[in-house]
PASEBA-1860 file (N, C-alpha, C; in nm, 3 decimals):
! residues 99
1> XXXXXXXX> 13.495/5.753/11.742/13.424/5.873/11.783/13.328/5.838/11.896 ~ 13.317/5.928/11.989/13.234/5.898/12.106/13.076/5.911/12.071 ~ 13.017/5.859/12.146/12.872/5.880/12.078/12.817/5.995/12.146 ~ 12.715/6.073/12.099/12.678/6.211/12.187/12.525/6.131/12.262 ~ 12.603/6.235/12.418/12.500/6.159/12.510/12.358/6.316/12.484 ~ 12.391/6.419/12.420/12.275/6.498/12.390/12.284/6.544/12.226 ~ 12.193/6.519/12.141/12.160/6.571/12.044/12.159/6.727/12.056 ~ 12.167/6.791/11.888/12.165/6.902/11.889/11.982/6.961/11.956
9> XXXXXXXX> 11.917/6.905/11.892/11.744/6.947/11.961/11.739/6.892/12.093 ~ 11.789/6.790/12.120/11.784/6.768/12.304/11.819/6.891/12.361 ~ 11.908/6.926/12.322/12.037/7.050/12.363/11.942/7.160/12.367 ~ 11.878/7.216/12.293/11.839/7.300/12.216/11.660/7.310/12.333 ~ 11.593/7.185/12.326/11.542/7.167/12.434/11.531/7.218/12.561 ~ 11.617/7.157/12.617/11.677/7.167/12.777/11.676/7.323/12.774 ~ 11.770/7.376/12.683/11.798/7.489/12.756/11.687/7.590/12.736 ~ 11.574/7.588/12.636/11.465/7.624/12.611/11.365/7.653/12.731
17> XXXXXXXX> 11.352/7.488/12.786/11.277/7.454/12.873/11.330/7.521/13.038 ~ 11.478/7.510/13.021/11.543/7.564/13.200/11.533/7.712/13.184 ~ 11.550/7.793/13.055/11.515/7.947/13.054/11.389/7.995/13.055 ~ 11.275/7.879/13.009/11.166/7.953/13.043/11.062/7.863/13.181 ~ 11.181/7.863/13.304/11.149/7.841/13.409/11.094/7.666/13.473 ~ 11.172/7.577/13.350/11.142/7.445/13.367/11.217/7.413/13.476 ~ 11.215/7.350/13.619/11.304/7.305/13.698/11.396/7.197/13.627 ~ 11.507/7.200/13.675/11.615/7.052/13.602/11.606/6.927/13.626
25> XXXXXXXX> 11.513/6.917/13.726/11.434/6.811/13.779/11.323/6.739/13.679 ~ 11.232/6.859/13.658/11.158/6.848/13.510/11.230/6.760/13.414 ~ 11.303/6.837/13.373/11.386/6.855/13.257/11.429/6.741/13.236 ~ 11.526/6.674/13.385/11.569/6.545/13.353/11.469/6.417/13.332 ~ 11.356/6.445/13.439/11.244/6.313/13.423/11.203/6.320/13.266 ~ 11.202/6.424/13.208/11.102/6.435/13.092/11.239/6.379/12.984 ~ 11.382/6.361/12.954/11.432/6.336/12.930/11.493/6.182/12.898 ~ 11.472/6.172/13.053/11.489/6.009/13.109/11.689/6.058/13.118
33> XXXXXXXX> 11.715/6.129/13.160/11.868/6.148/13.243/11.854/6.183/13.366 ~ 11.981/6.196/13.435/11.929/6.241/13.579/11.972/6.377/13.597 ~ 11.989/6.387/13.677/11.956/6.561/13.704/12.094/6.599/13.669 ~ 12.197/6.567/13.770/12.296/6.586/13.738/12.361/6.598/13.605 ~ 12.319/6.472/13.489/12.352/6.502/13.345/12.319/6.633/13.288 ~ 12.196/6.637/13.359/12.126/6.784/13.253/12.197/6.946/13.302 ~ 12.208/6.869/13.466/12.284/7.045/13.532/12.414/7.026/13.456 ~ 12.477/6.950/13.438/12.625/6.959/13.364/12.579/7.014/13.265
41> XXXXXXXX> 12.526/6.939/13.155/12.490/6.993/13.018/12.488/7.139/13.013 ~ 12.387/7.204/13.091/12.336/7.308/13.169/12.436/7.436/13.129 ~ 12.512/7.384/13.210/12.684/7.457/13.254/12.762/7.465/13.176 ~ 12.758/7.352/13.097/12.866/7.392/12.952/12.807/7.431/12.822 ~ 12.628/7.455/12.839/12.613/7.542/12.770/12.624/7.690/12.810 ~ 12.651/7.708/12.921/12.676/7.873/12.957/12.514/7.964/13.023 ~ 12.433/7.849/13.033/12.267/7.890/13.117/12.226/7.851/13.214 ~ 12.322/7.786/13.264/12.318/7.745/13.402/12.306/7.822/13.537
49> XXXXXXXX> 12.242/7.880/13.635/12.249/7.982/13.707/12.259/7.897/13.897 ~ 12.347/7.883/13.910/12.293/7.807/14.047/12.203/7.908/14.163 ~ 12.133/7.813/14.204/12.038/7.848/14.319/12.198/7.893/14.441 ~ 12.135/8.014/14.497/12.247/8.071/14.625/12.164/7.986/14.743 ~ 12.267/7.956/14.810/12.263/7.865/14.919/12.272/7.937/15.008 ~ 12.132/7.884/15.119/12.098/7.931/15.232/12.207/7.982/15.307 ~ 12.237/8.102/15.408/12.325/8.100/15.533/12.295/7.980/15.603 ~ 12.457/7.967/15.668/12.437/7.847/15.779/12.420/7.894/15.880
57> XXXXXXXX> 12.432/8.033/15.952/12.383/8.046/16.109/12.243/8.045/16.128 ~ 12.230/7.939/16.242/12.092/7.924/16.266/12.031/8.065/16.300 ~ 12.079/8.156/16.375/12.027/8.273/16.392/12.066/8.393/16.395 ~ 12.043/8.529/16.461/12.122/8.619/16.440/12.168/8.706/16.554 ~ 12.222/8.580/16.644/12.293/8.666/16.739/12.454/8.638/16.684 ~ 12.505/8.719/16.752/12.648/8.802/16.716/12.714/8.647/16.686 ~ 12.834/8.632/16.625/12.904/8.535/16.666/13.012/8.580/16.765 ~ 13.120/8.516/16.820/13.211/8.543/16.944/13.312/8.603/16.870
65> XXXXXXXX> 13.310/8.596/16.761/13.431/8.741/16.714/13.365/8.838/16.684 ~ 13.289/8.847/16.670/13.148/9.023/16.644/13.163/9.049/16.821 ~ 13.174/8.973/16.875/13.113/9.023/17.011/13.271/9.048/17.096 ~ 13.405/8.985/17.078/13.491/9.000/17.102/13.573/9.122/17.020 ~ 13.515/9.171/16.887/13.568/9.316/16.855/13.463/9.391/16.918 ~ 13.328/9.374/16.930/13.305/9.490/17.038/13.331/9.530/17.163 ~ 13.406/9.392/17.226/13.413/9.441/17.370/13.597/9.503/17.329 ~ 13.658/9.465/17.212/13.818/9.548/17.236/13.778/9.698/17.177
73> XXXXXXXX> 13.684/9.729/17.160/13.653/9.862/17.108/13.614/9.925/17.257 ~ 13.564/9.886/17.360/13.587/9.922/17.468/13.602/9.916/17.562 ~ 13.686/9.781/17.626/13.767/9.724/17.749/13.922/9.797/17.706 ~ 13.944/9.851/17.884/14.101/9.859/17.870/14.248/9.759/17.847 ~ 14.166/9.660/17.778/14.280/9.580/17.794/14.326/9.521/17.635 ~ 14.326/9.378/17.631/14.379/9.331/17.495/14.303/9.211/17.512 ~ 14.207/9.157/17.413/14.071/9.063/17.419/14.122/8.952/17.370 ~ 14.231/8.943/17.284/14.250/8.787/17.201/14.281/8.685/17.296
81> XXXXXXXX> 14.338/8.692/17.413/14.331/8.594/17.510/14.198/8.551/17.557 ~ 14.102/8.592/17.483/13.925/8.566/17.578/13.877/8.458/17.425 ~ 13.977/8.416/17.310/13.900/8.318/17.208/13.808/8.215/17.275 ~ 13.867/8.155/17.391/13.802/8.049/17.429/13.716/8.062/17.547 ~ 13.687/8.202/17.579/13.566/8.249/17.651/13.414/8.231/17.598 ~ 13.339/8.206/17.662/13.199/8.164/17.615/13.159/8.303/17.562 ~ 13.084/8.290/17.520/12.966/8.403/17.445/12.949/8.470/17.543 ~ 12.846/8.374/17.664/12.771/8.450/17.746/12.894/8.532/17.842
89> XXXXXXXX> 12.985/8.472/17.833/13.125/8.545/17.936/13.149/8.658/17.860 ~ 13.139/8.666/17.743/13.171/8.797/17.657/13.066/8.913/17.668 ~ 12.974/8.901/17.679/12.864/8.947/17.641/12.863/9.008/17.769 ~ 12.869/8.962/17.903/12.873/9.008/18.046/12.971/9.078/18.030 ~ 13.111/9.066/17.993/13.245/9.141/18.004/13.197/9.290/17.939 ~ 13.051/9.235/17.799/13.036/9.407/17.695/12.973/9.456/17.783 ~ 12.855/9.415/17.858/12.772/9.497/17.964/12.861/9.571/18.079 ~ 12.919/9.492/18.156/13.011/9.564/18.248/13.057/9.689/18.201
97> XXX> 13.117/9.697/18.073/13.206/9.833/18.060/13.105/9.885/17.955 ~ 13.011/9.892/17.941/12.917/9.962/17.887/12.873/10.034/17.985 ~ 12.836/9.983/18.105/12.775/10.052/18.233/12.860/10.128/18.340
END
């Protein structure tokens, strides 16, 4: 039989402590496991909630397909040949036929 790496009150613990707002960080130092043991534990008890991870665009200008369906919404032509057009080439192409 394998030996249990958490007791039933360890168990019982943890998840005590992560529902009433203990970080898992806490949790593990005060334990002596590492974090990772306790976020597993965490997870297969079913109280685990992961933190949502930041967006990766640094900011909030358009990306070149936001800005390449706005300019085929109103250039007379057909835009998918412009993928490897710069931003700023796009962006001049939306002004032109805006004006």
């Amino acid at each position: 039989m394998k030996a249990q790496n958490y007791t039933a009150e360890a168990t019982a613990r943890i998840i005590e402590d992560y529902q009433a707002g203990v970080s898992v960080e806490q949790i593990a130092d005060a334990i002596d496991k590492s974090v990772r043991s306790v976020r597993s534990k965490l997870v297969r008890e079913g109280v685990y909630v992961a933190t949502p991870k930041a967006k990766a665009r640094k900011n909030d200008e358009p990306t070149k397909k936001e800005l390449l369906l706005t300019l085929e919404s109103i250039a007379p032509f057909e835009v998918t040949g412009l993928m490897g057009a710069t931003k700023a080439s796009i962006q001049d192409l939306i002004a032109h036929f805006k004006s």
